[in-house]
N, C-alpha and C positions, 0 to 999 in steps of 0.2 A: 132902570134898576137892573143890576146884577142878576141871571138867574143860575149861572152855574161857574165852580171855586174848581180849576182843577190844581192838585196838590202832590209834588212830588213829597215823597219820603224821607232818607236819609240824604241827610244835609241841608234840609229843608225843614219840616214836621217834627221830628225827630234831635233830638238835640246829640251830642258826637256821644253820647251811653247808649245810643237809638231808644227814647225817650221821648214821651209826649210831655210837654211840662202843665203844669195845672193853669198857666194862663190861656198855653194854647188850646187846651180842652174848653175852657170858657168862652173863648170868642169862638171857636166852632159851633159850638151850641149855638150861640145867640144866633149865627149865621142859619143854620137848619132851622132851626125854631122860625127866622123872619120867612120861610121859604125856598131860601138857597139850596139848591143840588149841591152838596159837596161830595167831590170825585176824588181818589186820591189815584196818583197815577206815577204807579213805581215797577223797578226793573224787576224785583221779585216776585218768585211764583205767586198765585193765585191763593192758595189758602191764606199766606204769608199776610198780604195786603188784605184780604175779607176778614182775619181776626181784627188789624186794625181799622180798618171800615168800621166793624161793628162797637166795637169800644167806642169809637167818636158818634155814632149812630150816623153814621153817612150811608145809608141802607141801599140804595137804589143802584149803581151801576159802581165799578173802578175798575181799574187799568193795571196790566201784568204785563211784564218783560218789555219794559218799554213800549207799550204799544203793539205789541204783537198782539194782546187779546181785550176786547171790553167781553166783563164778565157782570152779566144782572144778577143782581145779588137776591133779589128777591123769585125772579126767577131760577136761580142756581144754574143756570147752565153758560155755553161764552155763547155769545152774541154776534161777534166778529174777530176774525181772526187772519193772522199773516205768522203762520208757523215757519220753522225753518224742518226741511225734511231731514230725516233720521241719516238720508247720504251724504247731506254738506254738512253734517253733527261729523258724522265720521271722515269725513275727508279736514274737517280744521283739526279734527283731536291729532289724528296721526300728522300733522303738521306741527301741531305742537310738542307732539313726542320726540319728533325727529331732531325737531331743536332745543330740546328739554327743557321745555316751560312751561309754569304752572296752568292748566284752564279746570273749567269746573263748566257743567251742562245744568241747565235748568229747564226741567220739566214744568206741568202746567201745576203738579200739586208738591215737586221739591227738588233740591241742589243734590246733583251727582258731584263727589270730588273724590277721589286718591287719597287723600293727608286734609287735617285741618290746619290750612296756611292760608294767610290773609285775608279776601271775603270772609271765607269759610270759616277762620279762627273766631271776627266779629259777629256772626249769627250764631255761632256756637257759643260763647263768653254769653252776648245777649237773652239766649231761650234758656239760661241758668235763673233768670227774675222771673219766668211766665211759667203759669200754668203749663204742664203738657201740652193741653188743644190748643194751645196758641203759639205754641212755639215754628218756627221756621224749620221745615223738617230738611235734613243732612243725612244724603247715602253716602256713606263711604265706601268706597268697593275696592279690591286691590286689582284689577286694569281694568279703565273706563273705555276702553275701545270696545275690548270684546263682550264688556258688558253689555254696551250697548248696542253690540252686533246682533246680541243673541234677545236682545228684548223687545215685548213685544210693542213698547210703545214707538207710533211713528213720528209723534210732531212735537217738536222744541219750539220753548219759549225763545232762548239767547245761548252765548257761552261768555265765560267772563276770562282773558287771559289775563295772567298780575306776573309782577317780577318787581324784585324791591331794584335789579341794577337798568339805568334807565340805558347804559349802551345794550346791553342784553335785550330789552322789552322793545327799544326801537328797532332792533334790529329785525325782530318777530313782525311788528308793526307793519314791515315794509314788505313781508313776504306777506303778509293775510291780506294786504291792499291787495295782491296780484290778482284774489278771486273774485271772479266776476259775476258771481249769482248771492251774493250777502250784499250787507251794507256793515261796515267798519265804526265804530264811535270814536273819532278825531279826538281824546283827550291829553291834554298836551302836560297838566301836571299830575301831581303826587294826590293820593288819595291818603288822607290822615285822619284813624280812629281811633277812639280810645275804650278800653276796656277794664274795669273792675276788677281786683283780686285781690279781696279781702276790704284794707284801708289804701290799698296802691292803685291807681292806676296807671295804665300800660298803654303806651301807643303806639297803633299798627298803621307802617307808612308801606304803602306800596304802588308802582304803575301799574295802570289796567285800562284794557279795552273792552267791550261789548260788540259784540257779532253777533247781529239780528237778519232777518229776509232783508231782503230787497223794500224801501221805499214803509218800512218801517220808524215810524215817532211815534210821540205822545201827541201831538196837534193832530196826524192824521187817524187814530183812534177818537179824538177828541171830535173833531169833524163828522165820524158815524153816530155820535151818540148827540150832538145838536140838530143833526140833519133828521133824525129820529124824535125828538121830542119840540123839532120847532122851535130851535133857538136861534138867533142870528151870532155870528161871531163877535159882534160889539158885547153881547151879554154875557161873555165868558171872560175870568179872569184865571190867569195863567201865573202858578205861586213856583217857580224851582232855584236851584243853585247851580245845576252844570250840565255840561255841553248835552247830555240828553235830554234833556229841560229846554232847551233852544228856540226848537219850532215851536213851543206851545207857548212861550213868553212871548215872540214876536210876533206871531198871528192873533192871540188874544184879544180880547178888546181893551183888557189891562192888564199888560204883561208885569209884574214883580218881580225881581230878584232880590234874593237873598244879600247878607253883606257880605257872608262870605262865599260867594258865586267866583265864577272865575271871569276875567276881564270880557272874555265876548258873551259871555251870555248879561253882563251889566250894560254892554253896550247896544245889546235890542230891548230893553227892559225899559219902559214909563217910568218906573219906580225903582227904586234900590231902600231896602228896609232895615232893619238888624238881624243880624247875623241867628243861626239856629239855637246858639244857645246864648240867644237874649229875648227871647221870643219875636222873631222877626213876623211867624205867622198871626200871631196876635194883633201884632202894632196892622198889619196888614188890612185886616178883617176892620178891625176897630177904625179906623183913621182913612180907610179910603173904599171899604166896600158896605159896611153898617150904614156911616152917612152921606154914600156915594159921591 
């Protein structure tokens, strides 16, 4: 038996309105209800993922900035952690200033950006359907260097660099590989959302990267919280769609992907389901973890 679902977010969970749909609320339940630990385990901040945690009642542990933090929920405090320090914050931003492209800093409780563009515009568009307290919180500040020279927090979750021209973004790409105290997130296509305005929707395509610590995933968060509660890795099933979803599909004891996953994360994956907005987590739960 199954005893623990870990679950990335957008583009996974989440349908492209960053959406839970009512199927996949159904088959989560049934899963908690049989016993199942369901984890969700996504790149954004810690409040971000504990609003949706608790909407699905997945109470017990989830996973922020890819891996950099398990936070017990019940608990309320993080558990474990691989922060990135406030000097390699500030040594990538002034790299990206220097070659004028977009990044945005995420703290453990919200998104530092400049302007609302890309990420930033879809959790902004998003926290328009939620409550307040649920919303994805956004600092805008006008210079994120010296902001966060002068502040007193010390440890980051990630940074997210985006650029809609992919000669422009590769080029970035190849100057952040050079440093040698991060780890880089290899994504090779286009990220494509859509957002809500009024009866229109709107779609945001843009390249992006994530810059995490060193020897940061979601499997290796995933590993403290089994090794913690006595689980074996056969008992974890591993739900994502892209390249930071990776290690947690392939070392799982059933790794899933998504339909629309990108080719290498289909190619470590047991299973290939429907896509986020056909309810792939559903069919998931239903069909290969309910009656194992």
């Amino acid at each position: 038996m199954y005893k623990l679902i870990a679950i990335d977010l957008d583009g996974t969970l989440l349908n492209s309105q960053g959406e839970i749909s009512d199927e996949n609320r159904l088959y989560l339940k049934k899963a908690i209800d049989k016993g199942i630990n369901v984890v969700l385990a996504s790149g954004r901040p810690i409040d971000s993922v504990e609003n949706l945690s608790l909407e699905i009642g997945a109470n017990k542990y989830l996973i922020s900035g890819n891996g950099a933090v398990v936070y017990g929920i019940q608990e309320k405090e993080i558990l474990y952690n691989k922060f990135l320090s406030k000097a390699q914050v500030l040594n990538i931003i002034k790299m990206c200033k220097d070659n004028s492209i977009y990044c945005n800093v995420y703290t453990e409780n919200e998104i530092i950006a400049e302007s609302l563009n890309y990420n930033i515009l879809f959790y902004y568009r998003e926290n328009a359907n939620k409550d307040e307290e649920k919303r994805t919180k956004i600092n805008i500040v006008n210079d994120m260097y010296k902001y966060i020279e002068s502040s007193q927090v010390e440890k980051y979750l990630k940074i997210t660099v985006c650029d809609d021209s992919q000669l422009i973004f590769n080029s970035i790409l190849r100057k952040l590989k050079t440093i040698s105290d991060v780890d880089v997130l290899d994504v090779s296509h286009m990220s494509r959302k859509i957002i809500k305005d009024g009866t229109e929707r709107i779609q945001i395509e843009y390249f992006y990267t994530e810059i995490t610590n060193r020897n940061v995933n979601k499997w290796e968060a995933i590993k403290y919280i089994i090794e913690k509660d006595r689980i074996n890795p056969e008992q974890v099933v591993g739900i994502g769609d892209n390249i930071n979803d990776k290690e947690m599909i392939e070392y799982a004891g059933l790794g899933i992907a998504m339909g629309n996953s990108s080719p290498d994360v289909k190619a470590v994956a047991k299973i290939v389901v429907a896509d986020n907005n056909s309810d792939g987590v559903a069919e998931a739960i239903k069909k290969y973890i309910l009656d194992d």
